[in-house]
C-alpha positions as CSV (number, residue, x, y, z in Angstrom):
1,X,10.9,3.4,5.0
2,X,10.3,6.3,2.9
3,X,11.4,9.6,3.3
4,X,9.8,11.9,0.9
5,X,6.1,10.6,-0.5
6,X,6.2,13.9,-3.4
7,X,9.3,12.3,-4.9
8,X,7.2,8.9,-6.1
9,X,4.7,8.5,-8.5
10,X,1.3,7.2,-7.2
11,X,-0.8,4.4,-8.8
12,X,-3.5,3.1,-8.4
13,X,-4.7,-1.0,-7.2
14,X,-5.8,-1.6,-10.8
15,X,-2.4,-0.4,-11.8
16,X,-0.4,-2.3,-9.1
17,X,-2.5,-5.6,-10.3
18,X,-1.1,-5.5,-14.0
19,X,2.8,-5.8,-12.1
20,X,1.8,-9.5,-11.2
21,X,4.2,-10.9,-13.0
22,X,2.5,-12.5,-15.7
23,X,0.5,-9.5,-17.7
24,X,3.7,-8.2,-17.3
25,X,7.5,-9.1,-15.9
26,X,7.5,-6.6,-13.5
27,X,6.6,-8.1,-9.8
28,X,4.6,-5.3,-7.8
29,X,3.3,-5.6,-4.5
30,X,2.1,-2.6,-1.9
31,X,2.4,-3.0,2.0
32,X,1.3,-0.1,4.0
33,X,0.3,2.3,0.9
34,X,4.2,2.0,0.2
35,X,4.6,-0.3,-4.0
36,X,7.7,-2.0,-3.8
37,X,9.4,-4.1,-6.9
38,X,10.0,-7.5,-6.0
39,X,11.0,-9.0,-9.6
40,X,14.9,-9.8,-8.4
41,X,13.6,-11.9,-5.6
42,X,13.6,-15.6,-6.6
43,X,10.6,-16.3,-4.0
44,X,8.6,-14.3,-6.0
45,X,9.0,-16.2,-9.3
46,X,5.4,-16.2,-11.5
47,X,4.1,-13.6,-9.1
48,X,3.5,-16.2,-6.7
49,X,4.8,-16.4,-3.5
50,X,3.4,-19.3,-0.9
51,X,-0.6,-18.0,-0.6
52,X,0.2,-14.8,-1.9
53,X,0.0,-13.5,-5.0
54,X,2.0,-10.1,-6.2
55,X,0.1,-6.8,-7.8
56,X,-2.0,-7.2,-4.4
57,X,-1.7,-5.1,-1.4
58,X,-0.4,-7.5,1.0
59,X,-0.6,-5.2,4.3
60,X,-3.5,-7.3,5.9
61,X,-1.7,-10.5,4.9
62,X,1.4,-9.8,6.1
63,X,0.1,-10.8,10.1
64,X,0.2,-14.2,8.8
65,X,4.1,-14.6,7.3
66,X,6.8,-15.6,9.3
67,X,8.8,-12.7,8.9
68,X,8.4,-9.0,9.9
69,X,7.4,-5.7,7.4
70,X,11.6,-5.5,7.5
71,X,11.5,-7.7,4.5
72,X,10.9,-4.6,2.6
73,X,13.4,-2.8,3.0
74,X,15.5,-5.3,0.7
75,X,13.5,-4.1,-2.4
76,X,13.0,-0.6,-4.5
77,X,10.0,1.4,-3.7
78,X,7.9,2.0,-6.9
79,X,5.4,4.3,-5.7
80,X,2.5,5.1,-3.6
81,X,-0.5,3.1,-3.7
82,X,-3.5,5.6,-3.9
């Protein structure tokens, strides 16, 4: 996941909400204290994807998809989530 947490800037939730993709084009969301971008991903168009919506922290939700915390690893980490 991620190797060195001093080499990423942290940020807080009320920062990680205005990357929702519609205050502003980048697509945030945080799983496991861990920000990842997921603008290039075409499931995440409008912020939305399914139920969930992006500049959340979707760690608690993520019991409920039908894939595994792997899905992460396909997208750039951001930051921290503080």
């Amino acid at each position: 996941m991620i190797d060195d947490k001093n080499n990423y800037p942290s940020y807080s939730r009320f920062k990680l909400a205005l990357r929702n993709g519609q205050d502003r084009p980048e697509i945030w969301v945080a799983y496991k204290g861990i920000i990842y971008d997921v603008s290039c991903s075409r499931l995440w168009r409008d912020g939305k994807h399914y139920e969930h919506w992006a500049g959340q922290d979707l760690t608690d939700e993520l019991k409920d998809a039908p894939h595994s915390c792997q899905v992460f690893e396909r997208f750039p980490i951001i930051g921290l989530l503080i």
